[in-house]
ROLUM-183776 format. One record per residue (C-alpha): residue number from 0; residue in three letters; y, x, z. Coordinates in pm, whole numbers. Last residue first. Example, Ala and Ser with C-alpha at 12.3 -4.5 7.8 and 13.67 -1.06 7.14 Angstrom:
BEGIN
{1 SER {-106 1367 714}},
{0 ALA {-450 1230 780}},
END
This chain:
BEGIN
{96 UNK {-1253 1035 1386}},
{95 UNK {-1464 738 1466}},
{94 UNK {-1140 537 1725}},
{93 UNK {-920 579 1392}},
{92 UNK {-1202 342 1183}},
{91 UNK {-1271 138 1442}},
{90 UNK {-876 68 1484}},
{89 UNK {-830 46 1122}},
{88 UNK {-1117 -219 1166}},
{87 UNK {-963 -446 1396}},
{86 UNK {-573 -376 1198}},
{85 UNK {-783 -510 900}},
{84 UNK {-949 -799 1082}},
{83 UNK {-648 -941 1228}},
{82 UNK {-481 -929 886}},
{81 UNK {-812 -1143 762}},
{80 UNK {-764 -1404 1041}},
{79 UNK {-392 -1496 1017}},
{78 UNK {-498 -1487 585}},
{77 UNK {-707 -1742 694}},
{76 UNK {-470 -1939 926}},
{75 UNK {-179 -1952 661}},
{74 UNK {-443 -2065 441}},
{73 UNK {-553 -2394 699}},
{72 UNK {-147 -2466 754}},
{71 UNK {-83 -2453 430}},
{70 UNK {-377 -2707 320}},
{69 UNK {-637 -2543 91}},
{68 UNK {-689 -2601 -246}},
{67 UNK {-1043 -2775 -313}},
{66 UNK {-1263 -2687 -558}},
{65 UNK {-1173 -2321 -566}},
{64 UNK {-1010 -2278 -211}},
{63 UNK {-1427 -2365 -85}},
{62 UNK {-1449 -2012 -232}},
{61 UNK {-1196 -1903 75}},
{60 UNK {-1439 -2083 347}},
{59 UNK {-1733 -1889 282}},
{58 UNK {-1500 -1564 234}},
{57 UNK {-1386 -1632 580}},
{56 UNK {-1767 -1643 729}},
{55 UNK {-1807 -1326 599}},
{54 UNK {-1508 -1200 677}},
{53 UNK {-1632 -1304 1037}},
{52 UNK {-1970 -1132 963}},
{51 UNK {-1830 -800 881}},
{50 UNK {-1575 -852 1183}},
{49 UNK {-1894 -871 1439}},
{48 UNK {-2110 -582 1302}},
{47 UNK {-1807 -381 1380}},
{46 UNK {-1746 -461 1668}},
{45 UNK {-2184 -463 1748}},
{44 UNK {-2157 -77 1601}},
{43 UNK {-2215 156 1325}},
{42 UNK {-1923 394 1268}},
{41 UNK {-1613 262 1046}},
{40 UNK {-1577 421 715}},
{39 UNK {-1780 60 503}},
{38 UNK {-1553 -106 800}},
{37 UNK {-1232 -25 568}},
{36 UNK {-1394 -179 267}},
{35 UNK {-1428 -494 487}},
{34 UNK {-1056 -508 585}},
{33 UNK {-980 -479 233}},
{32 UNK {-1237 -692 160}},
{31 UNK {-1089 -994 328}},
{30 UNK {-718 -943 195}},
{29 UNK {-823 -973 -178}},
{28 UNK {-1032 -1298 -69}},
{27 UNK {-724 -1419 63}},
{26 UNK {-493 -1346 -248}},
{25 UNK {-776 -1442 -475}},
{24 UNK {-800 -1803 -341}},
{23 UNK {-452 -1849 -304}},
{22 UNK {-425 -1821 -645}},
{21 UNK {-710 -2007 -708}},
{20 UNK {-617 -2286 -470}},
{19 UNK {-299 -2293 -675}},
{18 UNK {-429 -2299 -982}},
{17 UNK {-638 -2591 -878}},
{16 UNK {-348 -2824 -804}},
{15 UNK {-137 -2706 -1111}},
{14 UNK {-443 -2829 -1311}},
{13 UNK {-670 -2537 -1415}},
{12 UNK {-618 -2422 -1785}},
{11 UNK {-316 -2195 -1733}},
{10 UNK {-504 -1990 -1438}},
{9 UNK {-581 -1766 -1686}},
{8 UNK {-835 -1552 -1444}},
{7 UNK {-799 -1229 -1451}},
{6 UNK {-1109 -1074 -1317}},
{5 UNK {-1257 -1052 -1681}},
{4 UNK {-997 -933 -1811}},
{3 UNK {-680 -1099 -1989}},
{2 UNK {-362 -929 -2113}},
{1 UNK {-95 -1075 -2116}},
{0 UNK {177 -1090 -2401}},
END
């Protein structure tokens, strides 16, 4: 038996198509605020200010997922861009201390 919470979504009652983009959706999004959790501990600066809006901008395009899964080649490219933020913002993040 599974347990359900609120940010488990029972993907069971989407289509197969949808589930996917959901799944995908939350794997991507997870990766995205990672990298913006570590620029909370990153000193203020136009870098920084930079990557926040780019997962930004990612995030935009991950709740499109929802309605419409994405192609492989377009989610292979997000989560490209969201590991490329977290090693950006480990970098910050070492560069502070």
């Amino acid at each position: 038996m599974v347990l359900r919470t609120p940010e488990t979504p029972d993907y069971g009652s989407l289509s197969p198509v949808l589930a996917a983009g959901a799944a995908a959706a939350k794997r991507a999004r997870h990766a995205v605020d990672l990298a913006l959790q570590c620029l909370e501990l990153a000193e203020p600066s136009e870098e920084a200010r930079n990557l926040v809006e780019r997962g930004q901008r990612l995030k935009l395009e991950i709740n499109h997922w929802l309605s419409l899964p994405p192609t492989p080649e377009t989610r292979d490219e997000v989560m490209r861009g969201a590991v490329s933020m977290q090693v950006a913002a480990l970098s910050l993040v070492r560069r502070a201390r």
